[in-house]
VOBA-1610 file (N, C-alpha, C; in pm, whole numbers, padded with zeros to 5 digits, always signed):
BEGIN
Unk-07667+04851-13272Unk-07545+04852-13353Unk-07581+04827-13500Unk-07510+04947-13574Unk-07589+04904-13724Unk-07533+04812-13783Unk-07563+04710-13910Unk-07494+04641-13931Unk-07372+04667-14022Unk-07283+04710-14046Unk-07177+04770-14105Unk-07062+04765-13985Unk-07105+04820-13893Unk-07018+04831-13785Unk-06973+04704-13729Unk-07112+04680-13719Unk-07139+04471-13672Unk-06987+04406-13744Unk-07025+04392-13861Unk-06911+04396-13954Unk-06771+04376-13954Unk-06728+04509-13942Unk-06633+04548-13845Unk-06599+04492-13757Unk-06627+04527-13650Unk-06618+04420-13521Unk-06636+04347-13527Unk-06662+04205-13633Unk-06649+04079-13636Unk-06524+04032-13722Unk-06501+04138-13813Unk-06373+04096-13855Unk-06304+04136-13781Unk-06245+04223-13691Unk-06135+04260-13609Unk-06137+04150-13522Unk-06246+04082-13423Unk-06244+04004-13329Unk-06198+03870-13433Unk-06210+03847-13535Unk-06157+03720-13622Unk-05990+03714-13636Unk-05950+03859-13635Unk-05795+03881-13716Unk-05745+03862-13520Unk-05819+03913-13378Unk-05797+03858-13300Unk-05781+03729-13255Unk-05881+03662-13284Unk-05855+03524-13286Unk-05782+03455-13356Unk-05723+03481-13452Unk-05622+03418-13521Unk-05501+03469-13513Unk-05477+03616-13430Unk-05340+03634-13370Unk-05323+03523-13236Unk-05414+03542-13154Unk-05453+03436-13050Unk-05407+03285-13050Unk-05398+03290-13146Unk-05429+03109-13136Unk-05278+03051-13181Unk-05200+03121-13224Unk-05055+03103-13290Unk-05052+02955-13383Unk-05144+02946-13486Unk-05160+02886-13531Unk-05272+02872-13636Unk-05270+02814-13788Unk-05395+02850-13859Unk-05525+02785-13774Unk-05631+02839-13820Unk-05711+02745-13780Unk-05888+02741-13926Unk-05908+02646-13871Unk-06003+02600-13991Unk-06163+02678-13981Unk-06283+02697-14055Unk-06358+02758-14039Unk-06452+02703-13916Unk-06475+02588-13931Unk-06513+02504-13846Unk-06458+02550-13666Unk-06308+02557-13674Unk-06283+02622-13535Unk-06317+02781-13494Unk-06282+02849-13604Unk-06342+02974-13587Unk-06500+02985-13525Unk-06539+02956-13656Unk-06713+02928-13562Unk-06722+02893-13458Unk-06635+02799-13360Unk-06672+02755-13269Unk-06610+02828-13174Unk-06512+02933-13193Unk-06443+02990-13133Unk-06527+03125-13094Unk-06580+03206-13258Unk-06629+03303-13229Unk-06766+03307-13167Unk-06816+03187-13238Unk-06970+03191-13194Unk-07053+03232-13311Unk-07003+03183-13412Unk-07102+03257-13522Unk-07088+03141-13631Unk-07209+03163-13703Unk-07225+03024-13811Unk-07133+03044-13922Unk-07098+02907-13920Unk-06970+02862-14034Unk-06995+02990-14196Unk-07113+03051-14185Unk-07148+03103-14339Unk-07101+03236-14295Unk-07128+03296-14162Unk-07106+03411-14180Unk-06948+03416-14116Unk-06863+03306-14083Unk-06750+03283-14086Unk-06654+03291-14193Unk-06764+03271-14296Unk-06708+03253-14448Unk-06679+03369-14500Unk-06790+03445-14501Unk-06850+03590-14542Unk-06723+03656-14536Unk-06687+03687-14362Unk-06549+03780-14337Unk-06447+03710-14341Unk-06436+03582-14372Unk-06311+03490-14435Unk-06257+03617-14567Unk-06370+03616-14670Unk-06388+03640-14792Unk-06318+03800-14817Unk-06377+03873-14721Unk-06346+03999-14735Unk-06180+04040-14659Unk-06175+03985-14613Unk-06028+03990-14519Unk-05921+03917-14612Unk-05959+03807-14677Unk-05864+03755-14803Unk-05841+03848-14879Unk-05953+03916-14965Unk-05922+04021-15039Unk-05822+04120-14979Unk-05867+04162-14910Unk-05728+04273-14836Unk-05618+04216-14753Unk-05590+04139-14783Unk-05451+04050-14704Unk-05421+04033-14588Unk-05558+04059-14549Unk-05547+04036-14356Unk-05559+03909-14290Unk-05585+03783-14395Unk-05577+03660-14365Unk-05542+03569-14496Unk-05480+03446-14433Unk-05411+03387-14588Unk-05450+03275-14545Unk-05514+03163-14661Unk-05550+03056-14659Unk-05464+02959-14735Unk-05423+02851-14620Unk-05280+02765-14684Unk-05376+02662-14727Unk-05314+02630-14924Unk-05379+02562-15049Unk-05414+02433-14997Unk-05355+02390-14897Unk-05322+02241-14900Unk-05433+02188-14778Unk-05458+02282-14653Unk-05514+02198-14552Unk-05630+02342-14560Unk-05652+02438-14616Unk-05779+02505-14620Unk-05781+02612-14495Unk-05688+02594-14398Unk-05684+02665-14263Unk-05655+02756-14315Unk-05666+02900-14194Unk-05652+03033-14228Unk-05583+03078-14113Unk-05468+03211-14152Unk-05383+03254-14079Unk-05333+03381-14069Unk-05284+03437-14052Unk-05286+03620-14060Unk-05197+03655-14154Unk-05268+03736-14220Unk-05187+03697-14355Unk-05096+03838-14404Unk-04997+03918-14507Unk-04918+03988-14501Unk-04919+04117-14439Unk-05065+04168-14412Unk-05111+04285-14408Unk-05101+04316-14274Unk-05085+04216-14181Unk-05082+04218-14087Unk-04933+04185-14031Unk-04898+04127-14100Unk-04730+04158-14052Unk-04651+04277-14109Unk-04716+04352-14210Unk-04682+04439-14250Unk-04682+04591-14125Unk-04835+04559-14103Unk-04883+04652-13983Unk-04779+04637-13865Unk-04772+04551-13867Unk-04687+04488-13719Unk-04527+04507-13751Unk-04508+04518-13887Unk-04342+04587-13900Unk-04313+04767-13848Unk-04431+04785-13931Unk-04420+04888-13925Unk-04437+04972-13790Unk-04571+04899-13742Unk-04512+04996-13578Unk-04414+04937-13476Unk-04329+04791-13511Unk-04220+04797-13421Unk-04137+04911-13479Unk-04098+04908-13575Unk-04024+05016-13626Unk-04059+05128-13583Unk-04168+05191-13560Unk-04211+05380-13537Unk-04151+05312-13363Unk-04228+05248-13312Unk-04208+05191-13159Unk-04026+05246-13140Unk-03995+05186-13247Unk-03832+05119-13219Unk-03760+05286-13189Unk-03803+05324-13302Unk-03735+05504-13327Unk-03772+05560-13247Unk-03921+05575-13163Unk-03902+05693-13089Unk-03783+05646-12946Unk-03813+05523-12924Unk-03693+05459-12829Unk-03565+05510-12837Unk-03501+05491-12980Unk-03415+05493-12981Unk-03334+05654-13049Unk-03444+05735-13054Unk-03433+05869-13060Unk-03447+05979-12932Unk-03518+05892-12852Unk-03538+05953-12712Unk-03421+06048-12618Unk-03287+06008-12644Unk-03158+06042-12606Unk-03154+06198-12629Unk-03205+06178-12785Unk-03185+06301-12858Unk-03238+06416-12875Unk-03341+06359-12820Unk-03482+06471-12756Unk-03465+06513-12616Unk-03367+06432-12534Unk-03356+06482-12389Unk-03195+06627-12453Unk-03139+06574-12526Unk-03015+06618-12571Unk-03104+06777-12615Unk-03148+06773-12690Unk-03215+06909-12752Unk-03265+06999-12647Unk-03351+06922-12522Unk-03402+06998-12461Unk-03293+07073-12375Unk-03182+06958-12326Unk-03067+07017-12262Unk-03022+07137-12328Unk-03007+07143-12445Unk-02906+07203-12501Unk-03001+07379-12574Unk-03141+07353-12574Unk-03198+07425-12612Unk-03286+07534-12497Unk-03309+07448-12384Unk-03402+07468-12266Unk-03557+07474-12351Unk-03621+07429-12471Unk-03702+07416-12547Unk-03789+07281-12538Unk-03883+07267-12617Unk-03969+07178-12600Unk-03924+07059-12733Unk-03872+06963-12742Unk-03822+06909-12801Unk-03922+06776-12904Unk-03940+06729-12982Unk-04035+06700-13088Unk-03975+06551-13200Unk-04063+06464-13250Unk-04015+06363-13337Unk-04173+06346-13401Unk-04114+06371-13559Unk-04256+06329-13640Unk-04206+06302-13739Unk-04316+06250-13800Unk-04296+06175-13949Unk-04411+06156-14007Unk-04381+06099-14123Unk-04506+06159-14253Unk-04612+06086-14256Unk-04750+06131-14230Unk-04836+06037-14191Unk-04956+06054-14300Unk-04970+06047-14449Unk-05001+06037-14572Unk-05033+06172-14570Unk-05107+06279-14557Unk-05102+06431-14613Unk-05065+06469-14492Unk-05045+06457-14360Unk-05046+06554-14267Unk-04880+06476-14221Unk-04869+06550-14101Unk-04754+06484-14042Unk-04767+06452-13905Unk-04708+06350-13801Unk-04770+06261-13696Unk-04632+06301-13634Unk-04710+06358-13498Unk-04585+06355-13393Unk-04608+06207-13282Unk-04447+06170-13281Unk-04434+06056-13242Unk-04412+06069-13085Unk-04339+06155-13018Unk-04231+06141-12892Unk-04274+06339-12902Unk-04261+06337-12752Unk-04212+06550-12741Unk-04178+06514-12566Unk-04060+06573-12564Unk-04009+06630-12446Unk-03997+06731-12431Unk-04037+06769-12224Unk-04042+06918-12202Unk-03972+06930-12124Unk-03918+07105-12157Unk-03797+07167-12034Unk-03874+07196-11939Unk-03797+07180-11814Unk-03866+07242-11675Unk-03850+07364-11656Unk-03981+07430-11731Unk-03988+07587-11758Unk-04104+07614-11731Unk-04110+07713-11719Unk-04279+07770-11601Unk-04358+07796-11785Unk-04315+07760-11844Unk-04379+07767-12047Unk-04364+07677-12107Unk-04423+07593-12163Unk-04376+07496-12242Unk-04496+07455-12329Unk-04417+07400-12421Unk-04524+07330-12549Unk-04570+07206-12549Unk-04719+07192-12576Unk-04788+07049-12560Unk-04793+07005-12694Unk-04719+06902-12741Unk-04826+06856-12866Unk-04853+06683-12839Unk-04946+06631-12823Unk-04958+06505-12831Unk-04952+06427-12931Unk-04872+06313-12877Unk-04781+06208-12936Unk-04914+06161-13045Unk-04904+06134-13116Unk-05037+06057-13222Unk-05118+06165-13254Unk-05076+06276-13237Unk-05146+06433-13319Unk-05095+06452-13444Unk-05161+06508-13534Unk-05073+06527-13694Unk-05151+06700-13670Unk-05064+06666-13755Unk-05044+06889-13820Unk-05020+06903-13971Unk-05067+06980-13998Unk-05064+07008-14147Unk-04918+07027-14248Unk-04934+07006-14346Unk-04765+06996-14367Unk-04705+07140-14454Unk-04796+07226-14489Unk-04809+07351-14560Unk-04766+07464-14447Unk-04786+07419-14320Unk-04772+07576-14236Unk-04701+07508-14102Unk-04658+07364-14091Unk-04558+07324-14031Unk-04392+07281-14065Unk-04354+07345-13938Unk-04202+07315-13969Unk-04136+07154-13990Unk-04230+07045-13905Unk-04208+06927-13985Unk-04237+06879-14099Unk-04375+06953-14120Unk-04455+06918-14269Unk-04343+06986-14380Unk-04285+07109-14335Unk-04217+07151-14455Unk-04147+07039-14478Unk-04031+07001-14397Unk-03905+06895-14410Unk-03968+06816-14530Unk-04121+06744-14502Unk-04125+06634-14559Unk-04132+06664-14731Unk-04255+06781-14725Unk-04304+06849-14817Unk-04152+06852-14949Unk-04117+06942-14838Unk-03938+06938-14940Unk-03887+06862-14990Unk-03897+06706-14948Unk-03813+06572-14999Unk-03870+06547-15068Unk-04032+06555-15119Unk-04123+06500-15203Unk-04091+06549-15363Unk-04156+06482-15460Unk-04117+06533-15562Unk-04214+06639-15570Unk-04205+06755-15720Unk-04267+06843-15705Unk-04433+06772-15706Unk-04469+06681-15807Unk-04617+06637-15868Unk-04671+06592-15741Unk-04574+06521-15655Unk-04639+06495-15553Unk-04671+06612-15425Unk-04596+06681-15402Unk-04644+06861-15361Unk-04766+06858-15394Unk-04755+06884-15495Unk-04862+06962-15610Unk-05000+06856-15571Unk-05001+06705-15571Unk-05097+06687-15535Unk-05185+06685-15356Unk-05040+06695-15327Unk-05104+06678-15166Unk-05206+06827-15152Unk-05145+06950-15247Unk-05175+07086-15178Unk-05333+07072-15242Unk-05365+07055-15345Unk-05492+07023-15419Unk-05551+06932-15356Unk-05537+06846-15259Unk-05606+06763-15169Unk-05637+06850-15104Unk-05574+06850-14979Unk-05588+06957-14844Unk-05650+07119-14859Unk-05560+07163-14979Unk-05578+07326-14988Unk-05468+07404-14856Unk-05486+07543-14874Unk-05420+07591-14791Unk-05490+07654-14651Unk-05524+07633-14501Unk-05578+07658-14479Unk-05507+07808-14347Unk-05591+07906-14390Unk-05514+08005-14331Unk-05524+08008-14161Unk-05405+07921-14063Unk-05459+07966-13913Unk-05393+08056-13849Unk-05295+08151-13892Unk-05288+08253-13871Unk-05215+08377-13974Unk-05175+08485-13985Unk-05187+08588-14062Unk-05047+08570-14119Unk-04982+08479-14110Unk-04851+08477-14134Unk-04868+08302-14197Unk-04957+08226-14182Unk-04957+08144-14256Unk-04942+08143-14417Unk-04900+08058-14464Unk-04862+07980-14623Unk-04953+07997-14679Unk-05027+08057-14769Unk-05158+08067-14857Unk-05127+08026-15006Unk-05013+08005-15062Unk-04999+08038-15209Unk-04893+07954-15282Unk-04917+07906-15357Unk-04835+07843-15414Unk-04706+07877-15479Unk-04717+08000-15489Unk-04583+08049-15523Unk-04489+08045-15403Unk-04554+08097-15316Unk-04468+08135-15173Unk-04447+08023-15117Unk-04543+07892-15109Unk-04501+07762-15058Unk-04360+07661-15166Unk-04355+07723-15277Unk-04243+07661-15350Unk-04145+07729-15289Unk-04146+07876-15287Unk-03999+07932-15291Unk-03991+07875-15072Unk-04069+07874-15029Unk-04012+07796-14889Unk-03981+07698-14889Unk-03991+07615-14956Unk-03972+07412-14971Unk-03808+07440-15029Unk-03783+07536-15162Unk-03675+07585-15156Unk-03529+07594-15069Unk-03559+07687-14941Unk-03522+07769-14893Unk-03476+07663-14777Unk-03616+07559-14766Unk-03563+07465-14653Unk-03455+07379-14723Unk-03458+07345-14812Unk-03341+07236-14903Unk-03206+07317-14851Unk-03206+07430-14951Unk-03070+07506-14930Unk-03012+07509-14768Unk-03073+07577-14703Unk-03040+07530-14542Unk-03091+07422-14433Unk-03140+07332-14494Unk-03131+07203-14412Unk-03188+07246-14286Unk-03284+07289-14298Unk-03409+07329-14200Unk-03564+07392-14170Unk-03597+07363-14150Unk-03697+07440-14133Unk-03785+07477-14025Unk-03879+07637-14055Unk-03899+07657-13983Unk-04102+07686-13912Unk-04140+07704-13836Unk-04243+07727-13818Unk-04275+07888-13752Unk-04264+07984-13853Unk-04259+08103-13796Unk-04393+08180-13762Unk-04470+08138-13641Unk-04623+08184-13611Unk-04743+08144-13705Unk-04646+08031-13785Unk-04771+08044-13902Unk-04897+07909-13875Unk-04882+07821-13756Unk-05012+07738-13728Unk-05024+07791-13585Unk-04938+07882-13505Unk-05064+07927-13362Unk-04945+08073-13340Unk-05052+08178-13337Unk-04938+08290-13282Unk-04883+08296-13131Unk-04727+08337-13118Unk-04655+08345-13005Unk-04589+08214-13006Unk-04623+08148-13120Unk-04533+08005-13114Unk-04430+07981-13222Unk-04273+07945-13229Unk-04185+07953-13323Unk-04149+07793-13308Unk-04104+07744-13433Unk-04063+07578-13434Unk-03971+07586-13564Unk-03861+07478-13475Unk-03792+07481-13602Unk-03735+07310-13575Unk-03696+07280-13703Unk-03653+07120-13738Unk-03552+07114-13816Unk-03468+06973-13820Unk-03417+06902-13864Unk-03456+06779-13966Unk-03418+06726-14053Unk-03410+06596-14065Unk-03328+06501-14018Unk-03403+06383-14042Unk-03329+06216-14028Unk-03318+06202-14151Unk-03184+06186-14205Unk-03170+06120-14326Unk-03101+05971-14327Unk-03186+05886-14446Unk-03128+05772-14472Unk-02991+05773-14573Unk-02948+05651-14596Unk-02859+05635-14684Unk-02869+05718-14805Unk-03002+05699-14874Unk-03047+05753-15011Unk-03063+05931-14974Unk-03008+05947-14870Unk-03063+06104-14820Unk-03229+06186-14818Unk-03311+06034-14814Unk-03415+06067-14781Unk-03490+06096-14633Unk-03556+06168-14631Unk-03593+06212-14482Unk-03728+06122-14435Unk-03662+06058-14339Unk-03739+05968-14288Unk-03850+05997-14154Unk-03772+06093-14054Unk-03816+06157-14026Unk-03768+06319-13942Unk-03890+06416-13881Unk-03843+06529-13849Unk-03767+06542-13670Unk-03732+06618-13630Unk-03658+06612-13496Unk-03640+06793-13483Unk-03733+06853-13391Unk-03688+06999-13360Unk-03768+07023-13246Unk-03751+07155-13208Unk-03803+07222-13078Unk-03884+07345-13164Unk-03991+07322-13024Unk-04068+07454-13022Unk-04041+07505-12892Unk-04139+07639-12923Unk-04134+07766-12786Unk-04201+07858-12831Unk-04264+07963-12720Unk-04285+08085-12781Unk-04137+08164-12802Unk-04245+08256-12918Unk-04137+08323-12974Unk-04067+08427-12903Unk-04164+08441-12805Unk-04108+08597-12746Unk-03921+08514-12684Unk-03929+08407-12650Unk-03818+08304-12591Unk-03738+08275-12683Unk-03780+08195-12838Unk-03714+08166-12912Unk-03709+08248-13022Unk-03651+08339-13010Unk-03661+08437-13099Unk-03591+08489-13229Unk-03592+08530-13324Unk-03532+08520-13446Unk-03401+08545-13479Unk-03331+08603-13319Unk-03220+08593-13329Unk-03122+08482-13255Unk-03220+08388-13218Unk-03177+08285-13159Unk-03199+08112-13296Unk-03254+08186-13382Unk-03254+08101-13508Unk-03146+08047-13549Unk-03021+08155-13596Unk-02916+08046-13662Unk-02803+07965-13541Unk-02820+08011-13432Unk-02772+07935-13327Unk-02859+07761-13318Unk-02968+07812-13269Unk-03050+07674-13238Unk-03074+07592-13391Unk-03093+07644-13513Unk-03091+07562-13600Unk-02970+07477-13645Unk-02876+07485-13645Unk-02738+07434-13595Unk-02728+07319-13516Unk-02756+07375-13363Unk-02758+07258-13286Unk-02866+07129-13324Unk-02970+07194-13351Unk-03065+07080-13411Unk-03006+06977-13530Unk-02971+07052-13652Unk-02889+06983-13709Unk-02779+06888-13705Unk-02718+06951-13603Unk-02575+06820-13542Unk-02698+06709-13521Unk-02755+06759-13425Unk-02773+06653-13337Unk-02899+06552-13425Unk-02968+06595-13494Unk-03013+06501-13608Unk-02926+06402-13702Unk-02814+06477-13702Unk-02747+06416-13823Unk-02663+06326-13745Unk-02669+06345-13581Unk-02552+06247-13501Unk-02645+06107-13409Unk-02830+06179-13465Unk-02886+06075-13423Unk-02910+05961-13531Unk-02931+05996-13675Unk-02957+05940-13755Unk-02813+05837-13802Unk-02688+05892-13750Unk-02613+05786-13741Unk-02605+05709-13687Unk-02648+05743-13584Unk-02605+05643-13432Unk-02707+05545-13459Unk-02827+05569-13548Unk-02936+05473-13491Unk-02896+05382-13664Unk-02795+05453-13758Unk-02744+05312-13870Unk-02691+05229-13781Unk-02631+05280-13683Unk-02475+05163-13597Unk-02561+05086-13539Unk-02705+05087-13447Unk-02773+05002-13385Unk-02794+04878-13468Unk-02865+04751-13388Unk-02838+04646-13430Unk-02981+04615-13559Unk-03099+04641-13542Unk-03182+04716-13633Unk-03150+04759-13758Unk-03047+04830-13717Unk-03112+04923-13857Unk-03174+05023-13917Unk-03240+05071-13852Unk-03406+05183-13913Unk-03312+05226-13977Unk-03173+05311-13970Unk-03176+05437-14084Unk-03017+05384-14171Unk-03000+05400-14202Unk-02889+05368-14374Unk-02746+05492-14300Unk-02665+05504-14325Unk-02556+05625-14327Unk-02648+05697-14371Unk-02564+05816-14319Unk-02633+05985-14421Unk-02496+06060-14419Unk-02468+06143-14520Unk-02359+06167-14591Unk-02390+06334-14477Unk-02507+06387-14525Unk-02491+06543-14476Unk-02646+06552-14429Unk-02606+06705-14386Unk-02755+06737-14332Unk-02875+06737-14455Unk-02791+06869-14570Unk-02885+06921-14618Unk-02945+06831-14706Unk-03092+06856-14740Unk-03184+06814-14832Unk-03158+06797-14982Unk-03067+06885-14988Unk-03050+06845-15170Unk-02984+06725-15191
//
């Protein structure tokens, strides 16, 4: 094991032991806990302070898990909480669509599917839960892409680039504005063959109070099934039912999402 990694795994097993113990504890117990000398106890004391993964109270010197870690821990009860409490709405879609039904959200350049339910159809779409997809040639990535300001667009696409996976994919910056567009004006978007051919996806947003999109909610299928004239029907239903989940889950006792006034993005 090289030592870097070593590392690693001694601070994680430290931020363990001090979730463990429900209580600060002093270097002296650590060492005796982990098994390692009070100096190199110190060492990843040192580096874990810096990044807020442990906080040392002024007065008795003990150490305790410090914001970064309750931060972490907000944040995935919350993703936890939503796909729970979005789940209804994904059985609702599939009912109502006979489609493969979907929940993602923005996971720093790409986008992270959370939850996917499938119709009992001799066809159906796999995407696994903790998979991300690109946000340039996906129908969730558009949603997000769209809410962003332009500079921030502009920098994600100069990160990533455009990468072509099939012949109908997004290559250009002109053509990726006037789609980010197009999704605002109709409060949807779509995935038309452009990350796997024979496959069509289309979405919704979750909007908060501020009418920001928190996260995406749509179905896929092949296209030969979901087909372009089955677009302004099913984009519709997706829409209600986003805009009737993102309420329902203000009324819960939680919280996650604010009122939302309307569907669309502007």
């Amino acid at each position: 094991m090289s030592e870097n990694v070593q590392s690693v795994e001694r601070a994680l097993d430290m931020v363990g032991t001090l979730v463990s113990a429900h209580r600060p504890l002093s270097v002296a117990e650590l060492s005796q806990q982990m098994q390692l000398a009070p100096s190199t106890i110190h060492r990843i004391l040192q580096t874990l302070l810096a990044k807020g993964y442990v906080h040392q109270d002024p007065v008795n010197k003990r150490y305790d898990i410090g914001p970064e870690i309750v931060e972490i821990s907000r944040s995935l009860y919350l993703r936890y909480d939503l796909v729970r409490r979005v789940r209804p709405y994904l059985q609702e879609l599939v009912d109502a669509t006979g489609e493969t039904a979907h929940l993602a959200e923005l996971y720093g350049t790409t986008a992270m599917y959370l939850s996917q339910l499938e119709p009992l159809t001799m066809m159906r779409m796999f995407t696994t839960p903790g998979s991300v997809t690109p946000l340039t040639c996906s129908d969730v990535g558009k949603l997000f892409l769209a809410d962003l300001p332009g500079n921030s667009v502009e920098m994600i696409v100069q990160k990533v680039g455009f990468i072509a996976r099939t012949p109908h994919t997004i290559v250009s910056w002109g053509r990726l504005q006037a789609e980010l567009q197009t999704v605002r004006e109709q409060g949807y978007a779509e995935d038309d063959e452009e990350r796997e051919l024979g496959v069509r996806c289309l979405s919704a947003p979750l909007l908060n109070g501020a009418g920001k999109v928190i996260a995406a909610l749509g179905v896929a299928g092949p296209s030969g099934r979901l087909t372009r004239e089955r677009v302004p029907e099913l984009s519709q239903q997706i829409r209600v039912i986003a805009q009737r989940a993102a309420h329902d889950l203000m009324l819960a006792p939680a919280q996650v999402l604010d009122p939302i006034a309307e569907v669309r993005l502007t």
